[in-house]
N, C-alpha and C positions, 0 to 999 in steps of 0.2 A: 478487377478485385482490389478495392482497399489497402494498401498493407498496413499492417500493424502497427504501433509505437510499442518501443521496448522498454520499459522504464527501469532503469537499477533501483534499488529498495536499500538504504542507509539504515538498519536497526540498531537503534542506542540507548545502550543501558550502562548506569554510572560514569556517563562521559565516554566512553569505548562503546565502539561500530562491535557488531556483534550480532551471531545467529543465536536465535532462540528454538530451541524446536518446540513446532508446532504450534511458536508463537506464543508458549507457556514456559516463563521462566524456571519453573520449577520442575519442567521434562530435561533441563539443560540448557547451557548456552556457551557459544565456542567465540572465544574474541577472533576481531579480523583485523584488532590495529587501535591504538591508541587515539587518534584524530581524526572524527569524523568530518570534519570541514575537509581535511583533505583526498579522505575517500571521493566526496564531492568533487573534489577537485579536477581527481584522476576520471573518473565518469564522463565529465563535461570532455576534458580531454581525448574521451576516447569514444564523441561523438553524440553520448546522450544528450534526448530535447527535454526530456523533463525528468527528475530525478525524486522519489520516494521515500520519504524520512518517515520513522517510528521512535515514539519516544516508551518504552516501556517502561519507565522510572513513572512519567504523567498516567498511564492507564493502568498499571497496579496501585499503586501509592498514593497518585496524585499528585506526584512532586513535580514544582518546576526548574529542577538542579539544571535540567541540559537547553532548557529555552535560550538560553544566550547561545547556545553550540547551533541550535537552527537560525536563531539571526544572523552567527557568523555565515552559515552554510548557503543563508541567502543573498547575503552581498560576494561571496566569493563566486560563484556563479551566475551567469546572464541567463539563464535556460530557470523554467517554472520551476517550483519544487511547491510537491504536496505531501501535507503534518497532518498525522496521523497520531491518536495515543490521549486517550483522557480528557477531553473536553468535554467539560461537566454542565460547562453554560454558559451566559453567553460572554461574562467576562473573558474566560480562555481562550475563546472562538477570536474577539477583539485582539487581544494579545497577541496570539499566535496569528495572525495577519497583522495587524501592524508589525511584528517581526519582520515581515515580507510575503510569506507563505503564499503561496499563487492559491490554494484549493486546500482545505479542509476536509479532513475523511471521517464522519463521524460515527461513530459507531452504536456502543449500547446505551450511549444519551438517546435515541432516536425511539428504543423502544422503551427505556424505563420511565424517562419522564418526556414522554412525547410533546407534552405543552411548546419543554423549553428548547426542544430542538426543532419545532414550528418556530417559534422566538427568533431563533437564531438565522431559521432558511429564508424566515420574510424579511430581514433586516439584511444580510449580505446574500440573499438571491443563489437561482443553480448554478452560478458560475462560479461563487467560492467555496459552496457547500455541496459535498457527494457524499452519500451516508456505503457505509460498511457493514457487508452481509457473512458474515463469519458462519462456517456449514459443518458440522458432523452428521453423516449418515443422513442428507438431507434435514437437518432441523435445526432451525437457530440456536446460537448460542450466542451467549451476551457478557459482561464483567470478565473479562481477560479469558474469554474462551474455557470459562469454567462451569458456567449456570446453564443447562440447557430450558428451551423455551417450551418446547412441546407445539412450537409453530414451523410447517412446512417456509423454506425458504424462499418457496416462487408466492407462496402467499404473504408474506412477509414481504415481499419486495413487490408485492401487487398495491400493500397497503404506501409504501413508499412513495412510489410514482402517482399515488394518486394525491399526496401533500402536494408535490409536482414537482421532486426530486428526479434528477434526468442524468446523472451518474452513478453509478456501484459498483464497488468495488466487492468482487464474489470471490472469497476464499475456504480451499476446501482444507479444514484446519490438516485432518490426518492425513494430507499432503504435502502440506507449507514444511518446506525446507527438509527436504525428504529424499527427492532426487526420485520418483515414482511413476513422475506424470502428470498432468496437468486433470482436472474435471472438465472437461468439456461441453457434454454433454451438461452438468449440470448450469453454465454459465449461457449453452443455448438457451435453455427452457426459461432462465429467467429472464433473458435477452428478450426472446417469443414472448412471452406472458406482461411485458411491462412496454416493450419501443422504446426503451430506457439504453442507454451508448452502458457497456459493460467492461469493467477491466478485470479479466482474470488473475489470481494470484495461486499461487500454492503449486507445487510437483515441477517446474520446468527444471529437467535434465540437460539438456544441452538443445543443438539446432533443429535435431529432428521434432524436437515437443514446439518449437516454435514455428515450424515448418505447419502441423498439425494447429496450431490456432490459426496460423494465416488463415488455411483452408475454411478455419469457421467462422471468419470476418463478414462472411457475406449473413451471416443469424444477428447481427448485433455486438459481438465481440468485438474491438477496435483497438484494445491496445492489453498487454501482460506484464504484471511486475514480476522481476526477475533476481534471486538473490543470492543463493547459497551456490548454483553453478557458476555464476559470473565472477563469485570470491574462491571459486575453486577451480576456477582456468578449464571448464568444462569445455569452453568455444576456441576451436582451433585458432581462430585470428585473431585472439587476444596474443599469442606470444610476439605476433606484429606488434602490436600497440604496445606492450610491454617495452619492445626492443627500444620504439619511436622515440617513447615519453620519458627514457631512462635518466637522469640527471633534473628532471624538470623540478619535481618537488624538494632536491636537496640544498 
């Protein structure tokens, strides 16, 4: 069996690392630290291969206040990092890879103006481009996880894969950062329904919810973003690595 990759998830809003619930700034959002480049830091340190940035300042607003905070977060680490957040076309897409950004996650460009985020997949290909499937109650949702679609998800990401999109990232919003559990089941079906490589996000609790995707690695799952228990010391061996890394950042 496969295992996993675990990727930590970096969410940044006004320059500060930070949880949003449910990925909606306006459900709340609890800071985790001042500097996110050295959030990064500690991540790499404590083993991650590829690390998860959000910029939610760029996908509500549009703003590029924290873009220099992902160029820093990409030279301060050797391991990929994939930006996520408001990429409207293809200029930002250029941008935010020249920054460094190993992979692109793009989201409700893909369904509002499909043209330009064709534009975007044929000019840098499925290896920097993986679009984002955001899920309440099975059905799309798009613009900061506020507008629902009225499109089932696995058809939704049936229309994806057949651009020839070969990444998605499947999030079950009224889970993300929740501490409930992962969707499993619904990251199967789209896994099944597309031969598309799947990155869960949303609900991980601690080792047991990750123990439980291993188990579904063999449907197309391969790898889980992970946020709000990793910045809450949910995993017992983080107070190793805590102990390890102690003086490292000061």
């Amino acid at each position: 069996m496969q295992k996993i990759l675990v990727i930590p998830s970096i969410d940044i809003k006004d320059r500060k690392t930070v949880r949003v619930v449910q990925g909606i700034p306006e459900l709340g959002c609890q800071e985790y630290g001042d500097d996110p480049v050295e959030m990064a830091m500690i991540w790499r340190s404590e083993n991650a291969k590829v690390i998860h940035v959000v910029d939610f300042d760029s996908s509500h607003e549009h703003s590029h206040k924290n873009f220099d905070i992902l160029g820093e977060i990409c030279e301060s680490v050797i391991i990929p990092v994939e930006f996520g957040g408001g990429i409207s076309d293809i200029n930002d897409a250029e941008e935010a890879l020249n920054l460094g950004a190993f992979r692109l996650v793009i989201g409700s460009l893909a369904y509002t103006n499909q043209d330009e985020f064709i534009k975007i997949f044929e000019k840098f290909g499925p290896q920097k481009i993986s679009a984002a499937i955001d899920v309440i109650d099975n059905e799309l949702v798009v613009k900061g996880r506020k507008e629902k679609t009225g499109i089932l998800a696995v058809d939704y990401a049936k229309r994806l894969s057949e651009i020839g999109v070969n990444r998605l990232i499947v999030t079950d919003v009224k889970r993300n950062g929740m501490l409930e559990g992962p969707n499993i089941n619904l990251c199967k079906d789209v896994a099944e329904i597309t031969n598309c490589r799947v990155t869960l996000s949303g609900g991980i609790s601690g080792y047991q919810d990750l123990i439980a995707v291993q188990n579904a690695s063999q449907f197309g799952i391969d790898s889980v973003i992970v946020g709000r228990s990793l910045y809450e010391n949910k995993f017992s061996c983080q107070k190793i690595w805590r102990v390890a890394e102690s003086g490292i950042f000061d």
